[in-house]
N, C-alpha and C positions, 0 to 999 in steps of 0.2 A: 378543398377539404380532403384530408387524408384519408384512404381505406383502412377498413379495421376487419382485423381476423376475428372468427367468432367460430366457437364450438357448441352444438347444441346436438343433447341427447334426444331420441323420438324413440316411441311409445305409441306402438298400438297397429305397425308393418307387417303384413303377413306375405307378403312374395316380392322380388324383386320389382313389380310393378306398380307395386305402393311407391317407393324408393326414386321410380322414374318420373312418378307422378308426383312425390315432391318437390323434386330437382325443379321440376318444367313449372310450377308454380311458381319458385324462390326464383330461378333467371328470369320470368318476367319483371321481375322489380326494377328499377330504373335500378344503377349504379352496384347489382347482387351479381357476383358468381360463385353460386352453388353444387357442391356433391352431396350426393347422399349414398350413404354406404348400406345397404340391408343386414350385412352379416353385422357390423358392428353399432347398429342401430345409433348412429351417430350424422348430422351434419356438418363439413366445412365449409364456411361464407367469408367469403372475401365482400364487405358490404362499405358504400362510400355513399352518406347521406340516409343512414336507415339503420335503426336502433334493433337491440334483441327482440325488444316489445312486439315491434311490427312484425320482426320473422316470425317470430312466435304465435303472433295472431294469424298469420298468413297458412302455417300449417298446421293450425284447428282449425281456419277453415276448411281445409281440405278434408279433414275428418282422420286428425292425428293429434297426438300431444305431442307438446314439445320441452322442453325445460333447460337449464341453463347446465352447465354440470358443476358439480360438487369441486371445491377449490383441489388444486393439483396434489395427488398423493402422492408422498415419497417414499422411500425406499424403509425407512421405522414404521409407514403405518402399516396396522391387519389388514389385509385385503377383506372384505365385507363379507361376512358369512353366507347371508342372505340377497344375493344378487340379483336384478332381474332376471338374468339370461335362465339363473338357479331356482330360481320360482317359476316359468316358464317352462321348465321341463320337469317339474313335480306336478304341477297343474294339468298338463297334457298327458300325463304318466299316470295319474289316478282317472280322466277323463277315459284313457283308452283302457286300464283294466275293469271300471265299472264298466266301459258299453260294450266291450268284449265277452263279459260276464251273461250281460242283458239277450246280448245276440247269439249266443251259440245254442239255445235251446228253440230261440227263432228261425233259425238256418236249417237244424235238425226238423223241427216241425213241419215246414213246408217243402224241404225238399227229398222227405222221406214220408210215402204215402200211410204207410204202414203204423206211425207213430202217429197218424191224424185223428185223434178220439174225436167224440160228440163236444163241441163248441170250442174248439182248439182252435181254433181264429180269435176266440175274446183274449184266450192267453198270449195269443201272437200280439194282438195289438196293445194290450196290456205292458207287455216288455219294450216295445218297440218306440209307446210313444217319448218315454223320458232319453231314448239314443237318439228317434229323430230331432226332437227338440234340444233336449242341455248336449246332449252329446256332438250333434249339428249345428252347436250355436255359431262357433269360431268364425264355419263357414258362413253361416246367414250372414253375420255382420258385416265380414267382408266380403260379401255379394253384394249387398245393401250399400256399403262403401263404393266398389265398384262402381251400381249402378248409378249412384248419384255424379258420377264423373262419368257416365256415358261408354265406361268400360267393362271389358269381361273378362275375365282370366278362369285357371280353374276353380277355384272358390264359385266361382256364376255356375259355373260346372255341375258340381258337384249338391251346393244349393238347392238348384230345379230341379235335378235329379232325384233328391232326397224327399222335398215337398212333394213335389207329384208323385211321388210313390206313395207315400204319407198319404198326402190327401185324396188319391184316387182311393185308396185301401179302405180312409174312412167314408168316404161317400157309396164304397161299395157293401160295405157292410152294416151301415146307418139305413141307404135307402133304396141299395140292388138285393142281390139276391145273397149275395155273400154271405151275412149273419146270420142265415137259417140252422140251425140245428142238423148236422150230420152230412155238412159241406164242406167237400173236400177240392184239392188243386189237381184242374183237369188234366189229363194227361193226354188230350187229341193235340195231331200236329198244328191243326190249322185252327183258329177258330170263325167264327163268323159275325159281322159287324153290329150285331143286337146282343154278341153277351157278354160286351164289356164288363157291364154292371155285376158282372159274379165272378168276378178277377181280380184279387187283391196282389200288393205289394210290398206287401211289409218287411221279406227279406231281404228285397232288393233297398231299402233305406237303410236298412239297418246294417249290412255287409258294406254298402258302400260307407258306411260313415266309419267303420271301424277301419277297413285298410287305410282309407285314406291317412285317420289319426294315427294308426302305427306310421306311416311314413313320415305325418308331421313331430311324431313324436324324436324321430333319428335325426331329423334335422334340424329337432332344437337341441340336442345332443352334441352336434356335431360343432354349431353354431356355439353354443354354449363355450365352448373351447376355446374359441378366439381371444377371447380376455385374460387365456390362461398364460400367453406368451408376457403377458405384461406386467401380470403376478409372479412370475418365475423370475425375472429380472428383476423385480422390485425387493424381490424376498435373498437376492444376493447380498446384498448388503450385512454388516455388521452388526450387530443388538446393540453391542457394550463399548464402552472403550474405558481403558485406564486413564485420568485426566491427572495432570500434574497441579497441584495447587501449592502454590509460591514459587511458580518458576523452576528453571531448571533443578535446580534442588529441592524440588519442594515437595512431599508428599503425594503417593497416589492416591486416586478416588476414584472406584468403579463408578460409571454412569450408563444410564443409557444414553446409545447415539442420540436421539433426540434434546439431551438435552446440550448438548456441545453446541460454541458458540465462536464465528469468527475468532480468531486472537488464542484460541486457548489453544494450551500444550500437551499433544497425549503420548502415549509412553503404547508402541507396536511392538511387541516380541517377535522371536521368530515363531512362525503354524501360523499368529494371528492376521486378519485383514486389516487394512490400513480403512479404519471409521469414517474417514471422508476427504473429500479433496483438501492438500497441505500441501505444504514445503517442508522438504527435511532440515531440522534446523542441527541435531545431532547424531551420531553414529552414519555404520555405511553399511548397507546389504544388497541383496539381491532382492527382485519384486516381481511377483509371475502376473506379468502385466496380460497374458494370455485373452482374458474377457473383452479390450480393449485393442488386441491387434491381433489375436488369436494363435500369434507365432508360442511353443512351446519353450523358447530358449527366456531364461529370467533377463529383467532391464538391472544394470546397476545402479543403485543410489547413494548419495552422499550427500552431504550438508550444502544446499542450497538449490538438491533436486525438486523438481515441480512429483507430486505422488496423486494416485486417486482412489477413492473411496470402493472400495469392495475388492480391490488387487490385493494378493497375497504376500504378505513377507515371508521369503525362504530364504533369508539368510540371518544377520546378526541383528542388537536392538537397534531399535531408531524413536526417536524424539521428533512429534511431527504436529508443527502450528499447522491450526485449520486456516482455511481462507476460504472454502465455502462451504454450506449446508444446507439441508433441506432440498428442496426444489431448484437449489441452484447449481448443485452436484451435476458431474459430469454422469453419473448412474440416472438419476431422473433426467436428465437432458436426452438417452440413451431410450427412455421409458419412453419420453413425449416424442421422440422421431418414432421406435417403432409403430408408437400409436397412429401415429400422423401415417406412416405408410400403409396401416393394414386400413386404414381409415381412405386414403386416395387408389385403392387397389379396386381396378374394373373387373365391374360383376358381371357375371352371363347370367343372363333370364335363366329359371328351370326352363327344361322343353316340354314338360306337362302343359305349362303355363302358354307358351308360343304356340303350341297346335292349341290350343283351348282359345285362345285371343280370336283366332280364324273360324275353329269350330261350333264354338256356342253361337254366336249371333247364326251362323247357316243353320242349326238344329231350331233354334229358337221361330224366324224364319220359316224353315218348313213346317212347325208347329202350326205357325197360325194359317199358314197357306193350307195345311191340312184341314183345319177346324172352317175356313171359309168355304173349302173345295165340298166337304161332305155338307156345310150347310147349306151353298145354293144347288147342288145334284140330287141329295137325298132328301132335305127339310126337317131332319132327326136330328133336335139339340144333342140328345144323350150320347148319338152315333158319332157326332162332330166330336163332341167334347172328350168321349171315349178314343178318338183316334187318336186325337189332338195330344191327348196326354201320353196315350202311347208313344209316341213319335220323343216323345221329351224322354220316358223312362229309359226306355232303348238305346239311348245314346248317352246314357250315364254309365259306362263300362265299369264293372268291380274289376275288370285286370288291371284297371289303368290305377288304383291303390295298390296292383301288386308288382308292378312293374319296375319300376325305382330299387323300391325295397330286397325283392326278392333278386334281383342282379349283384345290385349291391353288399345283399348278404355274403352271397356265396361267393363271391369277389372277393368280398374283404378277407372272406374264412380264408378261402385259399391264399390270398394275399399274406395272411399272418403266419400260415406254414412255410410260406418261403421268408419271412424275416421283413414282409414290407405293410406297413400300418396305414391304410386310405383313411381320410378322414370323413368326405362325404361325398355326395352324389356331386356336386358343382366343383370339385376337384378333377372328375373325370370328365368333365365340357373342355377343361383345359390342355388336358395332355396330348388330345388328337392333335392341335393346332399351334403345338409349341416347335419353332425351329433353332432357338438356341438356347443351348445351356452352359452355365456360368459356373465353375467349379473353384470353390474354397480350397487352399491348398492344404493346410496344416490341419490333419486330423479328419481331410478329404483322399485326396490324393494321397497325401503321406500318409503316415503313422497318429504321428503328433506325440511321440516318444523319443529321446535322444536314446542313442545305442551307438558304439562303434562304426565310425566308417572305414577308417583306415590306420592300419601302426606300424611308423616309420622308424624304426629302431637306427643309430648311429652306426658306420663303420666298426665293425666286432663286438658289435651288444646285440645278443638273445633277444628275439621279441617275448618271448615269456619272462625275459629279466625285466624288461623296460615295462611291459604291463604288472608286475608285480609290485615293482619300487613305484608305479605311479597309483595304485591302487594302494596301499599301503597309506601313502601321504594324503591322498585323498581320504578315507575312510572318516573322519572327524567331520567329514563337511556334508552339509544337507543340501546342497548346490543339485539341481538333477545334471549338471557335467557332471559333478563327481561320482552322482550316484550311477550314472552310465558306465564309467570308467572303474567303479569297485565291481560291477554286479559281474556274476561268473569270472569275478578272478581269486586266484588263489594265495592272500596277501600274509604277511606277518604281521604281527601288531606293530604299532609304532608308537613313538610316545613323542614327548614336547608339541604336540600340533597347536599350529597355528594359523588363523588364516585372514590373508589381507584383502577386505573388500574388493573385492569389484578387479583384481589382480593372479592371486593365484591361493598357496595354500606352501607350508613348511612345516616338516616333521623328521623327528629322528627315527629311523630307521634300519636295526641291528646297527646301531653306532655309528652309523654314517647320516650326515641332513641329506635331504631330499627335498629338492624347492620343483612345484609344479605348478605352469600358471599360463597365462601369456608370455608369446615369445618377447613383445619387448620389454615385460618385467623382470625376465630374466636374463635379458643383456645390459638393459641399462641399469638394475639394481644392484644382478646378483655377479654380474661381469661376464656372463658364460657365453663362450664364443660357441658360435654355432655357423660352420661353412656357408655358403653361399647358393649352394644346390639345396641345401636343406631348407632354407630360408626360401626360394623359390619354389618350394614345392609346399611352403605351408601356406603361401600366398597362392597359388593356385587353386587349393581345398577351400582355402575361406571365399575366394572368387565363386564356390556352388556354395557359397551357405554352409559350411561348415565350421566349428568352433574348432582351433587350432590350440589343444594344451603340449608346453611344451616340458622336459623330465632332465634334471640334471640332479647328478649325487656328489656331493664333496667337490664342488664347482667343476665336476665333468660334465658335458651333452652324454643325455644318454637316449634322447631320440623324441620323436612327439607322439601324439592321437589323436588323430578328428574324429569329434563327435558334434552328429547332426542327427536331422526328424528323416529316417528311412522310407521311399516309397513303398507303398504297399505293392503286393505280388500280384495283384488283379489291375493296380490302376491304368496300366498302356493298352491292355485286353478290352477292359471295359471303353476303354476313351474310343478304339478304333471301334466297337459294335453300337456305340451311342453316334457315332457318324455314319456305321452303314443304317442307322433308325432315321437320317434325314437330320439330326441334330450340329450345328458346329458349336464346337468346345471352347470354351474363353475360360481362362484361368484369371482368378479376381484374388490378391494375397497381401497380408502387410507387409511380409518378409521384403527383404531388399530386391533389386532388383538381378542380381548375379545369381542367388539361391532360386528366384523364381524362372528364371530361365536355364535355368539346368535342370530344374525339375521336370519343366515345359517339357523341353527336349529328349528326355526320357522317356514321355508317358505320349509324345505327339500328339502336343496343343502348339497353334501355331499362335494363337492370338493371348498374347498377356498382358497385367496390369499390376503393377509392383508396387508397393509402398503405401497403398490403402488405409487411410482411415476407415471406421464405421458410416461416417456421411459418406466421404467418398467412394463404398459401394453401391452404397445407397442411388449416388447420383448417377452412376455408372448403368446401376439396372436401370432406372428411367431413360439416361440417354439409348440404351440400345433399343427401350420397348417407344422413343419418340422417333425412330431411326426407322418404326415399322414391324420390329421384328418383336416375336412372340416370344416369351423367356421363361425358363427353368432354372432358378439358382440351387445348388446343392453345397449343402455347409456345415457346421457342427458347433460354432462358437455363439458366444453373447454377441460378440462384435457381427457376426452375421445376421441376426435375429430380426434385423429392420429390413436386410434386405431381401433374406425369406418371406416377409410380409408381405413385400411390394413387388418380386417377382409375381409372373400370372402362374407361374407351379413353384412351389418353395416345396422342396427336400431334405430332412435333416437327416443326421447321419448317428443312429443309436447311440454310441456312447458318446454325443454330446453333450451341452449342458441344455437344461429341461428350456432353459427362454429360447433357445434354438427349435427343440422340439414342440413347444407349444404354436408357436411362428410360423411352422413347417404345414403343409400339404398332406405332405406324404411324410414317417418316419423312414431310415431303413434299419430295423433294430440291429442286426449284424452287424454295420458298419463298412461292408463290403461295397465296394463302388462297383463290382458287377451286378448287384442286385440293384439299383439304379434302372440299372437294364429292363429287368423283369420287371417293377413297378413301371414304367413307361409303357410295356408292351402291356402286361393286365390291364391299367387303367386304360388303354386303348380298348383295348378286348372287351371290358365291360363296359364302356357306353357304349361300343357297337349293341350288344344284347340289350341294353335297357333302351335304343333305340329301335330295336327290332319288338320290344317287348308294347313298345308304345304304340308301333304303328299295328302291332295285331291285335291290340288290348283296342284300337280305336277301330280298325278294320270290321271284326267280328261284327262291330254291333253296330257299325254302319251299314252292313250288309243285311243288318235286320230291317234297317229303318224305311226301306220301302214297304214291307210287308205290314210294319204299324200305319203307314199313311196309308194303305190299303185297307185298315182296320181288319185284319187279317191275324192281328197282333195276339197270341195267347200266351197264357206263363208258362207254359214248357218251353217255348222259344226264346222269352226271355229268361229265364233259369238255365238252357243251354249256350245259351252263346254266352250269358256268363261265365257257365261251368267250362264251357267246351277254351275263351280265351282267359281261363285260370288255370287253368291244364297247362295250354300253351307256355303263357308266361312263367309257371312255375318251372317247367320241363325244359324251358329254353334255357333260363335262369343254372338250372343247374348241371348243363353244359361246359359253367365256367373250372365246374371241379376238375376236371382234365387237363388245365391252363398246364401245359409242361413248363420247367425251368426254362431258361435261356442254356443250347447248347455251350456256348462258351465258360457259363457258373457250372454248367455241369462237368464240362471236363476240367474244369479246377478244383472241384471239391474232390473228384474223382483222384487227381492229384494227391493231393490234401491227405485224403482218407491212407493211399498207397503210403504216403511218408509216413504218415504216423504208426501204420502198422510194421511198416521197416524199420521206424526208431523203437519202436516196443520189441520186434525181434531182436534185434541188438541190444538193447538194455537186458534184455531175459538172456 
C-alpha cells in the first residue's frame, strides 16, 4: 500500500509543547510520520495504512482539534478577511485591555497604603475576580491540558500561581481575618506562621495574568504574520486578462483571471502581467521574469516561448494560449512550496516554557513537602495549608510576564532606528546559533538595477558621441537596457524608431540610422565589422554577467556598452564582518554561473551556486541545515520567499517584494547588507538580556521560597521581590537602547553623509 501526504490544520496549541505533544502522539501510529508546526498551526503526515479520520481522532484525543484544510487557494482568491490567526489576536487584545482596565486600580490599591479606605479589600476582590477567572482562562485550560498528559509547562505556571493567589485571597477574606473592616496590607518584614489567614493576594493574580497576556498578546501578533508571506505571493497575480474570442482575429473580452480556461487565447500588452502560464503563440518581447529567478535583466520571448503567470511584459504585444490555471500555475505551485517549508521549519521551545518544564513540578513538590512538613511538626491545618500556598505564590514571578516583552520591546525599538524589523521573541533563539549564511545575489549583494558598466567607444569616436548616438536610438524603448543606457545622457531626438525583439533597436538619428543591439545582430544582419580585440573584450564583460549592447551609425562601429546589476558599496565590508561574527557566506543566485563568480569574487565569498531555480534553493538550504549546519538566508525576491521560510533565520532585504518580506525573520528596511550586521549582533544582544531577564525574574522569587516554606512568608515580601525583579527586568531591558551601530555601518554612512555634503557644495 502506498503512503499518502496529508495536510491537517490544528486548533486549540498554546506553546510549542502542545505541537511536541502531538507530533509524539501521530508517530506512534504504526505506518505515520508526523510534523507539527506551532507557528503555523498546521500538520504534515506522510500516513501508509491510516485515513484522516483516525488522525483526526487521535488528536482530539489528545485535547486538540483537528480539521482538513479548505481545497487549495490560488492566486484569484481573497485571502479570508476573518482568519483564525486574525481572530486570535482580537480576542487576546480586548482580553488584555479589559483585565488591564480591571487591575490597575488593584495594583494601585494594594501596594499604595495610603489609598487603602475602609473595605477596600471587597473592591480588590470585586475587580480581580473576572481577571483571575475569564481573563486567566487561556491558561487554566492549558494547564488542564497539560495536566491530563502528565505535563507542565508555563501555562502550569502561571495557572497555580493565579489560583492560589485567588483562592488564598478568598479564604482569607471569607474566613481569616482579612475582611474585617479597616484592614490594611502589613507592612512588617517578617511575618509569623499564624497570620497567614489576614494576607491576601489579589494583586499578585491579577498582575500576573496581565503581563503574561500582553506577552501572549505580541506573540500572536507576530505569529499572525506567517500566513502573510503566502497572501503576498498569492496577491501577485493578475485580476484580468483580455481574452481573444474567435481566435487570432477575434475580438477582445476583458475577464477575470479566474475565468480563463486551458486553450484560450489572451492578448498581454506591454506594463501588463502575463494571467497565467502559456505559450507565446504571437508577437515577441521582453518578460521581467525577475519573481521566478530574481535576476533583474528581462527573458526574451517569441512565438513558441514557454511564459508564466504573474511575470511582467516590458516589451512589445504578445498573444499567449494558457495551458495551465488555477492551482496548477507555476504562482500556486510557488504558494504550496513556501507553505510546505514554513510548514517543515524547526521550532525552538520558548525558554519561559523549558525553565518552567523543570521548575513547576520542583515548586509543586516543595508545596506539598511543605504542607506535610508543618503538618506532622506543627499539627496546624491552617499553618500547613498557609505555607503550603505560600510556597506556590512565590514562585509565580510577575517579572517573568515582563521579561520577553520588555527586551523585546526595546530591541525592536532600537532595532527600527537602525532600519532592521525583528519579528518575535523565537527569531532571537535562532541567531545566537546560526553559522552560515546564504546570500541572494540580485537585489542582495547587488543593486538589482542595470546602470553602466563600461563604454568602449571605437578607435577615434568620443565616448560622449557613442553614448549620445546610442542613447538617442534607444529612447523609444522601455527595455530597462535601454532605459539604463538613456538615463543621464544627453540625447537628440530621433525619429523612425524601431525595435526588433529580443535583438536590438533602429532609429534615425540627425539623418544618419543608428542600429543598437547585440553584437551578432549587428554583424550578421547589419554587416558591421567590428575588429577582433573589440569582439574579445565584449565576450569578456558578458563572461561577469554583463549585457553587451553594441552602436553602429550608417554601417560604421562606433563602439559598445555593458550594462549589468552594480554591486552595492557595503556588500565586500559587510561580507568580511559577517565572517569575523563566526558566519561563512554562500552566495545562492539564478544568474549564470560567469556573473555569479565575478560577483563572488568581488565581495569574497568563496562558496557559490549558480543557475537556481526556486526549488533548487530551497533544497540547497535543506542540504546544508542536513549537513549539520545552522543557516541564515538573506534575499529580496518571490523566488526567494520559500527559502526564507525554511532557512532557521530568513532576512529580507526592504526594498524587496512584500512575499519576501512576509517570509523573512528579520526585514532590513534600508536594504543595506551592512545592517545584516547589526540585526545579527542586536538579536544576539537581546536574547542574551531576555535570558538574563529570566533567570532573575526566576531567581528573586526562588530566593523567597525558603522563607514561605518557613511560613515566614508576608506580602511586603512578596510585593517586593515582585517589585524589586520588575525594576530589574525592566532596567535590564532598557539597556538595550545604547545597542550602538556596527563600526563598520558607521564609517560608511559617515562616508556617505561626507559625499553628499561635497556633492551639495559643488552643486551650490
Amino acid at each position: 500500500m502506498s503512503a499518502t501526504d496529508l495536510e491537517l490544520d490544528i486548533a486549540g496549541m498554546t506553546c510549542t509543547s502542545c505541537a511536541m505533544r502531538i507530533e509524539r502522539k501521530l508517530n506512534k501510529l504504526p505506518g505515520v510520520e508526523a510534523t507539527v508546526n506551532y507557528a503555523t498551526e498546521k500538520a504534515r503526515v506522510r500516513a501508509e495504512g491510516v485515513d484522516a479520520a483516525e488522525l483526526i481522532a487521535v488528536i482530539e484525543a489528545t485535547g486538540y482539534q483537528a480539521t482538513l484544510p479548505a481545497p487549495p487557494v490560488t492566486h484569484t482568491d481573497a485571502p479570508p478577511a476573518d482568519s483564525r490567526a486574525e481572530l486570535e489576536v482580537v480576542e487576546l487584545r480586548n482580553r488584555l485591555i479589559i483585565t488591564a482596565a480591571l487591575t490597575l486600580p488593584v495594583a494601585l490599591l494594594s501596594m499604595i497604603p495610603a489609598l487603602q479606605f475602609t473595605n477596600w479589600q471587597w473592591l480588590a476582590l470585586t475587580l480581580t475576580a473576572p481577571v483571575a477567572v475569564w481573563g486567566a482562562w487561556p491558561f487554566h485550560r492549558a494547564a488542564a491540558i497539560n495536566a491530563r498528559h502528565g505535563a507542565a509547562t508555563m501555562d502550569t505556571l502561571i495557572s497555580v500561581g493565579v489560583i492560589a493567589a485567588f483562592a488564598w485571597s478568598l479564604y482569607a477574606l471569607f474566613f481569616g481575618s482579612a475582611g474585617v473592616a479597616g484592614m490594611t496590607m502589613t507592612m512588617t518584614l517578617f511575618g509569623a506562621p499564624h497570620e497567614g489567614s489576614g494576607d491576601i493576594y489579589l494583586e499578585v493574580a491579577a498582575m500576573v495574568t496581565v503581563f503574561i497576556l500582553a506577552g501572549r498578546y505580541a506573540e500572536a501578533r507576530a505569529k499572525k504574520s506567517s500566513s502573510a508571506a503566502l497572501r503576498a505571493l498569492l496577491e501577485l497575480g493578475a485580476k484580468d486578462a483580455s481574452r481573444l474570442v474567435g481566435g487570432l482575429g477575434g475580438t477582445e473580452q476583458r475577464v477575470p483571471v479566474a475565468q480563463l480556461a486551458v486553450g484560450d487565447l489572451v492578448v498581454v500588452r506591454p506594463g501588463e502581467k502575463i494571467p497565467s502560464d502559456g505559450l507565446v503563440v504571437d508577437g515577441a518581447s521582453a518578460i521581467d521574469a525577475s519573481m521566478l529567478t530574481g535576476e533583474s535583466i528581462p527573458v526574451e520571448v517569441a512565438p513558441e516561448s514557454r511564459v508564466v503567470g504573474a511575470t511582467l511584459n516590458v516589451g512589445g504585444r504578445l498573444v499567449v494560449e494558457i495551458t495551465r490555471v488555477g492551482a496548477d500555475t507555476e504562482l500556486a505551485r510557488m504558494g504550496r512550496l513556501l507553505e510546505e517549508a514554513q510548514t517543515g521549519k524547526a521550532q525552538v521551545q520558548r525558554l519561559a516554557d523549558r525553565v518552567s518544564s523543570i521548575f513547576v513540578p520542583i515548586v509543586i513538590g516543595l508545596s506539598i513537602l511543605t504542607f506535610i512538613a508543618w503538618l506532622v511538626f506543627d499539627g496546624s491545618l491552617e499553618i500547613a495549608f498557609t505555607a503550603a500556598v505560600a510556597t506556590l505564590i512565590i514562585a509565580c514571578p510577575c517579572a517573568l510576564g515582563l521579561a520577553t516583552p520588555t527586551a523585546l520591546l526595546v530591541g525592536t525599538g532600537r532595532g527600527s532606528q537602525l532600519g532592521v524589523l525583528i519579528r518575535g521573541p523565537q527569531v532571537l533563539e535562532r541567531t545566537r546559533r546560526v553559522d552560515t549564511i546564504v546570500l541572494d545575489k540580485t537585489g542582495t549583494i547587488t543593486s538589482g538595477h542595470m546602470s553602466i558598466l563600461s563604454v568602449l567607444p571605437a578607435p577615434g569616436i568620443d565616448e560622449g558621441e557613442l553614448r549620445r548616438a546610442a542613447a538617442a536610438a534607444e529612447a523609444g524603448s522601455e527595455h530597462p537596457i535601454a532605459r539604463a543606457i538613456v538615463q543621464g545622457a544627453d540625447a537628440p531626438a530621433a525619429q523612425s524608431f524601431a525595435s526588433h525583439a529580443g535583438h536590438g533597436v533602429e532609429a534615425l538619428v540627425d539623418g544618419a540610422m543608428v542600429v543598437a543591439g547585440r553584437p551578432s545582430w549587428l554583424i550578421e544582419q547589419w554587416s558591421i565589422r567590428v575588429d577582433a580585440a573589440a569582439l574579445a573584450e565584449a565576450d569578456a564583460l558578458a563572461a561577469r554577467g554583463a549585457t553587451v549592447v553594441m552602436v553602429a551609425r550608417d554601417g560604421a562601429y562606433l563602439g559598445a556598452i555593458a550594462v549589468a546589476d552594480t554591486i552595492k558599496a557595503s556588500s565586500a565590508r559587510a561580507i568580511a564582518r559577517l565572517r569575523e561574527l563566526g558566519l561563512r557566506p554562500v552566495m545562492l543566485t539564478g544568474d549564470n554561473a560567469g556573473a555569479a563568480a565575478f560577483v563572488a569574487a568581488q565581495v569574497g565569498i568563496d562558496e557559490v551556486h549558480a543557475g537556481v531555480t526556486p526549488v533548487q534553493k530551497l533544497e540547497t538550504i535543506r542540504a546544508l541545515q542536513a549537513q549539520g549546519q545552522i543557516v541564515a538566508m538573506v534575499g529580496d525576491g518571490v523566488n526567494d520567499a520559500a527559502a526564507l521560510a525554511a532557512a532557521d533565520l530568513g532576512l529580507a532585504m526592504g526594498g524587496g517584494t512584500d512575499a519576501a518580506i512576509a517570509a523573512s525573520d528579520i526585514t532590513i528596511v534600508s536594504g543595506d547588507l551592512l545592517a545584516v550586521v547589526d540585526a545579527i549582533r542586536l538579536a544576539r544582544r537581546t536574547l542574551g538580556t531576555i535570558k538574563g531577564n529570566l533567570f532573575w525574574a526566576f531567581a528573586y522569587n526562588v530566593a523567597a521560597i525558603p522563607v514561605a516554606m518557613l511560613g515566614l512568608l508576608n506580602p511586603l515580601i512578596a510585593a517586593a521581590a515582585m517589585a524589586l525583579s520588575s525594576v530589574f527586568v525592566v532596567t535590564n531591558s532598557l539597556r538595550l537602547r545604547g545597542f550602538k551601530t556596527d563600526p563598520a555601518r558607521a564609517s560608511a554612512q559617515a562616508e556617505a553623509g561626507t559625499a553628499r555634503a561635497a556633492a551639495a557644495a559643488t552643486a551650490a
